[in-house]
PDB file of N, CA, C and O in Angstrom:
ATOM      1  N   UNK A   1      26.773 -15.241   0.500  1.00  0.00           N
ATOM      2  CA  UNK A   1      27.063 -13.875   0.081  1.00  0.00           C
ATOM      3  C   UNK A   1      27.256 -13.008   1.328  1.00  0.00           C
ATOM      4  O   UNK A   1      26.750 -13.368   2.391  1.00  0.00           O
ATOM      5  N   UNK A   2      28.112 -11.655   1.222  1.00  0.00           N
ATOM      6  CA  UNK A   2      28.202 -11.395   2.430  1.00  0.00           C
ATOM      7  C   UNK A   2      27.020  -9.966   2.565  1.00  0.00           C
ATOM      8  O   UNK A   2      26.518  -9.302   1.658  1.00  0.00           O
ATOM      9  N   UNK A   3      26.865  -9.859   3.959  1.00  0.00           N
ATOM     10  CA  UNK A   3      25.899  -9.121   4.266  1.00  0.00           C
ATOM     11  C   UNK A   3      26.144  -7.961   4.189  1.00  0.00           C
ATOM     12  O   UNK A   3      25.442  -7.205   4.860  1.00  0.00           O
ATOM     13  N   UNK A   4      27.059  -7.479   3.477  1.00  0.00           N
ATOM     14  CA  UNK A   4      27.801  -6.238   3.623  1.00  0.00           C
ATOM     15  C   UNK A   4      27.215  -5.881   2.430  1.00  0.00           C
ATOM     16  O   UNK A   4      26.417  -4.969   2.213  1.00  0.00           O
ATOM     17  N   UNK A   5      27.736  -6.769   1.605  1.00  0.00           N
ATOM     18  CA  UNK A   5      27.148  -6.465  -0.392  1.00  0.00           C
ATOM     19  C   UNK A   5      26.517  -6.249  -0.452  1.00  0.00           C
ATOM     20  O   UNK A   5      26.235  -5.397  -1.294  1.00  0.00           O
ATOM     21  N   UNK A   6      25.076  -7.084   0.839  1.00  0.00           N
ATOM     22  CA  UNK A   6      23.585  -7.336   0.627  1.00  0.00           C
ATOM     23  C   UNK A   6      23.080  -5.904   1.028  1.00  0.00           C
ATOM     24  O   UNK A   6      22.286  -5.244   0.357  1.00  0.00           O
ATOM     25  N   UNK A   7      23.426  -5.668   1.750  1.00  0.00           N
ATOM     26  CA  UNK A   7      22.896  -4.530   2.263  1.00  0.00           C
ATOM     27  C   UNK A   7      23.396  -2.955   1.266  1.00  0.00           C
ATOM     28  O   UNK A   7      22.551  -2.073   1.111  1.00  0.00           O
ATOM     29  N   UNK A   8      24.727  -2.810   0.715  1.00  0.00           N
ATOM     30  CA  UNK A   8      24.975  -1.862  -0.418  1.00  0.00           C
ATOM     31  C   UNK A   8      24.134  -2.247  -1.429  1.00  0.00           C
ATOM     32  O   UNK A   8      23.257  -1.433  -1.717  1.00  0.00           O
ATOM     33  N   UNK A   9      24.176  -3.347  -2.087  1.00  0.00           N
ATOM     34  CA  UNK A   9      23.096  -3.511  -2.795  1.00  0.00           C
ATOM     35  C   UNK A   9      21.820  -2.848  -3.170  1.00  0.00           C
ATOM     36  O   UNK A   9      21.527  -2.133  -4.128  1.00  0.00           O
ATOM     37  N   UNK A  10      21.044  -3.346  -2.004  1.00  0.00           N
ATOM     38  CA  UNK A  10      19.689  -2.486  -1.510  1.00  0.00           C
ATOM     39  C   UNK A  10      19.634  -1.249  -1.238  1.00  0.00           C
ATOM     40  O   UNK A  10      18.620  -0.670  -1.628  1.00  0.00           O
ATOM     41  N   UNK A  11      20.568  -0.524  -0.572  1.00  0.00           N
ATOM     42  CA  UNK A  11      20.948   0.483  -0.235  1.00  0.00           C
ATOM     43  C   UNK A  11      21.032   1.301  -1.883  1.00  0.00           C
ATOM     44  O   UNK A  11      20.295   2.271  -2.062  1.00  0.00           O
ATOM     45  N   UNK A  12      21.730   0.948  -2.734  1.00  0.00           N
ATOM     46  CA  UNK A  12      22.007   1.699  -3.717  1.00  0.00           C
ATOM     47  C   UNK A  12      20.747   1.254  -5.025  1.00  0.00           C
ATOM     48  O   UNK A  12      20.642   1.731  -6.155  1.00  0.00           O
ATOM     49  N   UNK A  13      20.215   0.573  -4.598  1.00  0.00           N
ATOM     50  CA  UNK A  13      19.008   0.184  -5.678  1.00  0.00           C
ATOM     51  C   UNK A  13      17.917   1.682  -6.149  1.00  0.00           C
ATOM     52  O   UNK A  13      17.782   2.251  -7.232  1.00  0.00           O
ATOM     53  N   UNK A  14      17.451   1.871  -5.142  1.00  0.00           N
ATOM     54  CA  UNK A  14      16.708   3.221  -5.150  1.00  0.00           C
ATOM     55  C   UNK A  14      17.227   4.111  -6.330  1.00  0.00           C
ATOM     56  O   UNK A  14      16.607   4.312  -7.373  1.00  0.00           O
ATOM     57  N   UNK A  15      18.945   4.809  -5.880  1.00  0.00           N
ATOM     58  CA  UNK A  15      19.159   5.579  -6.664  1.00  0.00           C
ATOM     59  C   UNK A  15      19.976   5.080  -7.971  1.00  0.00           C
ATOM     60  O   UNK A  15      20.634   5.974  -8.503  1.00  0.00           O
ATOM     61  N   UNK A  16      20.028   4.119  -8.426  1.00  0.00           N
ATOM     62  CA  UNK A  16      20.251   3.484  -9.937  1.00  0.00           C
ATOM     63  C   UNK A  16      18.474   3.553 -10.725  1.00  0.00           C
ATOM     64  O   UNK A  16      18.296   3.824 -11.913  1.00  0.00           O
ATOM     65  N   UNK A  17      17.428   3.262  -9.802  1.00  0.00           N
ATOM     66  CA  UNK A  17      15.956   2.949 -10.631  1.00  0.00           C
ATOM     67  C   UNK A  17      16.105   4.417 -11.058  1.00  0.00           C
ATOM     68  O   UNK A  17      16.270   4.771 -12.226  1.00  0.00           O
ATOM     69  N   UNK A  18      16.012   5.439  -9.735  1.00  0.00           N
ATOM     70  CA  UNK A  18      15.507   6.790 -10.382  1.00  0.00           C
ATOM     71  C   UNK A  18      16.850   6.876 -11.112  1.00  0.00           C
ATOM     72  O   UNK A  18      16.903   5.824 -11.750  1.00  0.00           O
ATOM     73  N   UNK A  19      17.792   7.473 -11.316  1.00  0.00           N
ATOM     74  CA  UNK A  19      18.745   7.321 -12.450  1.00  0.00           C
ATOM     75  C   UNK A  19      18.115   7.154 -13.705  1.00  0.00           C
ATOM     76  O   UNK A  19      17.976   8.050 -14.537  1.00  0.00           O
ATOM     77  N   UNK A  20      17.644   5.697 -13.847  1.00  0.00           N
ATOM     78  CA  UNK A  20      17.220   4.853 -15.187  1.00  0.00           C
ATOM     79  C   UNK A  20      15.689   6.109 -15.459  1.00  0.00           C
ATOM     80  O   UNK A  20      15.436   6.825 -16.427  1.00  0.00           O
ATOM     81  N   UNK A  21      15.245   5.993 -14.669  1.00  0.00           N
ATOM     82  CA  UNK A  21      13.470   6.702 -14.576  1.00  0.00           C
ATOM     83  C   UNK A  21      13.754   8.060 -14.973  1.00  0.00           C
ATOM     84  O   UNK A  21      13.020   8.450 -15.881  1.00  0.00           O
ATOM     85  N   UNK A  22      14.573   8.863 -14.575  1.00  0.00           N
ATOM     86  CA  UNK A  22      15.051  10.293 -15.255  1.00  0.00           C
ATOM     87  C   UNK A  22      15.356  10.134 -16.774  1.00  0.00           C
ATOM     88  O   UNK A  22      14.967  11.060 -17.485  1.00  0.00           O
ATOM     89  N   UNK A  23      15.808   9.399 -17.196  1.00  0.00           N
ATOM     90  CA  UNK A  23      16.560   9.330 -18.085  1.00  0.00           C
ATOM     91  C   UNK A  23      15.203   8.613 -19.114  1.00  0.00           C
ATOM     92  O   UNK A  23      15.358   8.889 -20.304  1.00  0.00           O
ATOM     93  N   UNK A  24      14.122   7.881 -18.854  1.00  0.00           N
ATOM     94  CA  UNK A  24      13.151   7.596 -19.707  1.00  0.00           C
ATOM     95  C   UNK A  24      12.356   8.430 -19.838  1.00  0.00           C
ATOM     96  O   UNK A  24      11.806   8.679 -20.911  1.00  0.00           O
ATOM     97  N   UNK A  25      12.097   9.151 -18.527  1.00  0.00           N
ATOM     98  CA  UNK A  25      10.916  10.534 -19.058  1.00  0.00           C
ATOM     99  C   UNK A  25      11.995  11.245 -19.101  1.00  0.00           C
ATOM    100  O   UNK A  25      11.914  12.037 -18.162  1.00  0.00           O
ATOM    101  N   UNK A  26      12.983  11.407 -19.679  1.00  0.00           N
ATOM    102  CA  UNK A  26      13.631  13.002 -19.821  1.00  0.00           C
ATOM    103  C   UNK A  26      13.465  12.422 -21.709  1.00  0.00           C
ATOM    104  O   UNK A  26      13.008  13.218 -22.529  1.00  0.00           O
ATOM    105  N   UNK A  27      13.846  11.180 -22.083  1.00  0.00           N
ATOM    106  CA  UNK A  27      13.413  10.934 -23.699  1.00  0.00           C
ATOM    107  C   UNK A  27      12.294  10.300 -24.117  1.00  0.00           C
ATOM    108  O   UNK A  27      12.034  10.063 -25.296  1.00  0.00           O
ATOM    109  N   UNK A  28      11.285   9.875 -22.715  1.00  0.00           N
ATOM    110  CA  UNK A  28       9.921   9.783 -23.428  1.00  0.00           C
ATOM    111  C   UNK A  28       8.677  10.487 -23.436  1.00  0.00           C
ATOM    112  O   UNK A  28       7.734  10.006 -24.064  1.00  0.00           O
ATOM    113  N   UNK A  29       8.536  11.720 -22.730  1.00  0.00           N
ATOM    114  CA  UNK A  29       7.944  12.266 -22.407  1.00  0.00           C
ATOM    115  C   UNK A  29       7.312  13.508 -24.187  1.00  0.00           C
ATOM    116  O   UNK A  29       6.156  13.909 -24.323  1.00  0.00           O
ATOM    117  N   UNK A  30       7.792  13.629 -24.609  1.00  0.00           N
ATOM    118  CA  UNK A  30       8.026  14.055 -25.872  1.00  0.00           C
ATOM    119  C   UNK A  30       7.114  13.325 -27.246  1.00  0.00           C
ATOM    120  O   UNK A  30       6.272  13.834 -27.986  1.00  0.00           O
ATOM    121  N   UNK A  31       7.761  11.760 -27.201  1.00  0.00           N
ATOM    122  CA  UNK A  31       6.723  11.214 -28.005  1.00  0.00           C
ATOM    123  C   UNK A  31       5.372  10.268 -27.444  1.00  0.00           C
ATOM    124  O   UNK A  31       4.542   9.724 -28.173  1.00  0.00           O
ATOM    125  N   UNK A  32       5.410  10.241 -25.887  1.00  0.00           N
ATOM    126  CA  UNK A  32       4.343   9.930 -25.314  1.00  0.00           C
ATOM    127  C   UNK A  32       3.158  11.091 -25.737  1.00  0.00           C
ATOM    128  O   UNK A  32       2.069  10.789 -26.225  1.00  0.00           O
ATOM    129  N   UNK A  33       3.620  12.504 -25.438  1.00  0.00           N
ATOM    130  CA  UNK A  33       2.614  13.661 -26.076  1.00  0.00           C
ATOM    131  C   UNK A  33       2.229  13.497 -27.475  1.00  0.00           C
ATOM    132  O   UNK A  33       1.022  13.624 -27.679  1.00  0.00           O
ATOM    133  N   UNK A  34       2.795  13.303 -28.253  1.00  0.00           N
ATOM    134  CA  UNK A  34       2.974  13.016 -29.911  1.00  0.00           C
ATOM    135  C   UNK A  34       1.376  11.736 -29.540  1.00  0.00           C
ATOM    136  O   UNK A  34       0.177  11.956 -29.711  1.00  0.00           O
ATOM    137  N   UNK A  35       1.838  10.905 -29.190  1.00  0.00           N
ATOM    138  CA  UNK A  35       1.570   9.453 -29.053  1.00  0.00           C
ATOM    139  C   UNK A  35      -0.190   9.642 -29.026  1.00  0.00           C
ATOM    140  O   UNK A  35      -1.094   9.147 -29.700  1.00  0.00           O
ATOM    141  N   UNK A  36      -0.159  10.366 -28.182  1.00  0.00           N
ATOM    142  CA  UNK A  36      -1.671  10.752 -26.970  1.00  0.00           C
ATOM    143  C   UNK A  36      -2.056  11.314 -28.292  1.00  0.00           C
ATOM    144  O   UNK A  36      -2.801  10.646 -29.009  1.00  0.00           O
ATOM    145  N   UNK A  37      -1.545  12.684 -28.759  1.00  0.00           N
ATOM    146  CA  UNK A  37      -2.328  13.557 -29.976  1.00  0.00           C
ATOM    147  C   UNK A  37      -2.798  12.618 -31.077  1.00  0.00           C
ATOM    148  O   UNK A  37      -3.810  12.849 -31.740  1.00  0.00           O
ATOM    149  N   UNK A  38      -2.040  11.568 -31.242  1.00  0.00           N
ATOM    150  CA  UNK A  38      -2.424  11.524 -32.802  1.00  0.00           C
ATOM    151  C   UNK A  38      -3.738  10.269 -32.493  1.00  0.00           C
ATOM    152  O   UNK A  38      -4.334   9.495 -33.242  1.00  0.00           O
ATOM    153  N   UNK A  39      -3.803  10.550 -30.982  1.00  0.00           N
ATOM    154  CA  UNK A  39      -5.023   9.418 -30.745  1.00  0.00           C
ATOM    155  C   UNK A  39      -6.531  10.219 -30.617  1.00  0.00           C
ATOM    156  O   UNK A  39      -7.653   9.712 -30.593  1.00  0.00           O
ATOM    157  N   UNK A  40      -6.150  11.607 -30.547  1.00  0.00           N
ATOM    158  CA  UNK A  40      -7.478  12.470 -30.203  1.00  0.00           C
ATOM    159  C   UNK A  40      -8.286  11.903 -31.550  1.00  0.00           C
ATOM    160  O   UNK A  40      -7.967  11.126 -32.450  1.00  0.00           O
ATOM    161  N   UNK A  41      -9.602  12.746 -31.216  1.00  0.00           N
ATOM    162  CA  UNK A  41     -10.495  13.102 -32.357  1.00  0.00           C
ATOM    163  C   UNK A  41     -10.452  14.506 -32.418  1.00  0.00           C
ATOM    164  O   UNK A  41      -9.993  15.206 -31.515  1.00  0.00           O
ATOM    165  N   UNK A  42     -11.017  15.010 -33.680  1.00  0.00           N
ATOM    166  CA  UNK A  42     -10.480  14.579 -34.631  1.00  0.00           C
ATOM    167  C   UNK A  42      -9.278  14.061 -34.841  1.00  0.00           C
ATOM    168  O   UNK A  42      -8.560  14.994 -34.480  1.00  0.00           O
ATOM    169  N   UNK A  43      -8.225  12.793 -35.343  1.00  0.00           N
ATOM    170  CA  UNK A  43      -6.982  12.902 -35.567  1.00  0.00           C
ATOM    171  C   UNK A  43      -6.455  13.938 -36.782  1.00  0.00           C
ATOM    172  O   UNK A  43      -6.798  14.112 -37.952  1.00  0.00           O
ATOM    173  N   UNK A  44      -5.367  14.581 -35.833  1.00  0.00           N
ATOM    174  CA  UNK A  44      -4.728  15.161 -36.739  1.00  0.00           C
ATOM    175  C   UNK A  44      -3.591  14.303 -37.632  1.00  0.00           C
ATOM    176  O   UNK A  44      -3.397  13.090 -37.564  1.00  0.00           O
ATOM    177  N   UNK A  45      -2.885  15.284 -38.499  1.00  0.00           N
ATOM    178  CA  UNK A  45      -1.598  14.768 -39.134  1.00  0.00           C
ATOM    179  C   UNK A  45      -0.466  15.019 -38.265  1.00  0.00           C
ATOM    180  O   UNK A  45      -0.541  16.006 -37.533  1.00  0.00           O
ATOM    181  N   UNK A  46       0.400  14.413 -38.230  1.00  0.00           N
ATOM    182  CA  UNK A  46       2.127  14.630 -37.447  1.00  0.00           C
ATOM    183  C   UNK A  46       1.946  16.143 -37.587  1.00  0.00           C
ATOM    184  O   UNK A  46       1.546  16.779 -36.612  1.00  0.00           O
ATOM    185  N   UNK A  47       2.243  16.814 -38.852  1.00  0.00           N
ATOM    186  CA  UNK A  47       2.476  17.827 -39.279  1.00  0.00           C
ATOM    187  C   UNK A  47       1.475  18.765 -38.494  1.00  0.00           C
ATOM    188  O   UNK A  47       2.142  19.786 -38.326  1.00  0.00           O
ATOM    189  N   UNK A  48       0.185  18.979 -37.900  1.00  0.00           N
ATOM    190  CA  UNK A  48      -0.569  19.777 -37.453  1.00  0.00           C
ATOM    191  C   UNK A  48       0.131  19.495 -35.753  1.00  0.00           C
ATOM    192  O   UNK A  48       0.140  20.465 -34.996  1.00  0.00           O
ATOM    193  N   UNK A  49       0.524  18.541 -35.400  1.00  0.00           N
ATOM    194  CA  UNK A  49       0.939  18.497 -34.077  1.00  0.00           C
ATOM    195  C   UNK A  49       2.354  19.201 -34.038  1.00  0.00           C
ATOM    196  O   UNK A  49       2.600  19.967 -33.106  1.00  0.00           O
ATOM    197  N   UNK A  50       3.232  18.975 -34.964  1.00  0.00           N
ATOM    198  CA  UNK A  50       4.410  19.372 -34.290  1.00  0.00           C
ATOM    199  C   UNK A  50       4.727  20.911 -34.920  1.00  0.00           C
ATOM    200  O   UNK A  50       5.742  21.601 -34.831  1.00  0.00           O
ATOM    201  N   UNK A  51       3.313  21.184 -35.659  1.00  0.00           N
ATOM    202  CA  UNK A  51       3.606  22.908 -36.244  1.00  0.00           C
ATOM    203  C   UNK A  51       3.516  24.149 -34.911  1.00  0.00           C
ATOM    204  O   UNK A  51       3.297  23.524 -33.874  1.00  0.00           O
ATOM    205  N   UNK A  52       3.573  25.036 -34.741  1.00  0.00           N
ATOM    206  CA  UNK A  52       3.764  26.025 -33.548  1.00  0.00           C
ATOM    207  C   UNK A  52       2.168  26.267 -33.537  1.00  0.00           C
ATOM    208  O   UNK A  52       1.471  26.250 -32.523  1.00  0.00           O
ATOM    209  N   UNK A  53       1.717  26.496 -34.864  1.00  0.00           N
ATOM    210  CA  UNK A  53       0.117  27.172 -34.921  1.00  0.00           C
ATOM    211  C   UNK A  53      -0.633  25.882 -35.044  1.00  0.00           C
ATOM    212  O   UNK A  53      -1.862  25.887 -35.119  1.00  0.00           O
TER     213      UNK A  53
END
């Protein structure tokens, strides 16, 4: 393989992970919170978590 690839390769690895990593907490961050609540005590219902009050 040539060392040229090898090295773009690596070189561009970094910014493809964060890419991917933005893009999982930008849509998991949301039901990870959900996730956590409905584990408290008392558990609530969906409905008490995602109401404003």
């Amino acid at each position: 393989m040539d060392t040229n690839a090898i090295h773009k390769a690596v070189k561009d690895w970094p910014t493809a992970f964060l890419k991917k990593a933005k893009v999982i907490t930008h849509w998991g961050f949301i039901p990870l919170i959900i996730i956590i609540g409905m584990r408290s005590e008392p558990r609530p219902h969906i409905s008490q978590l995602l109401s404003p009050m």
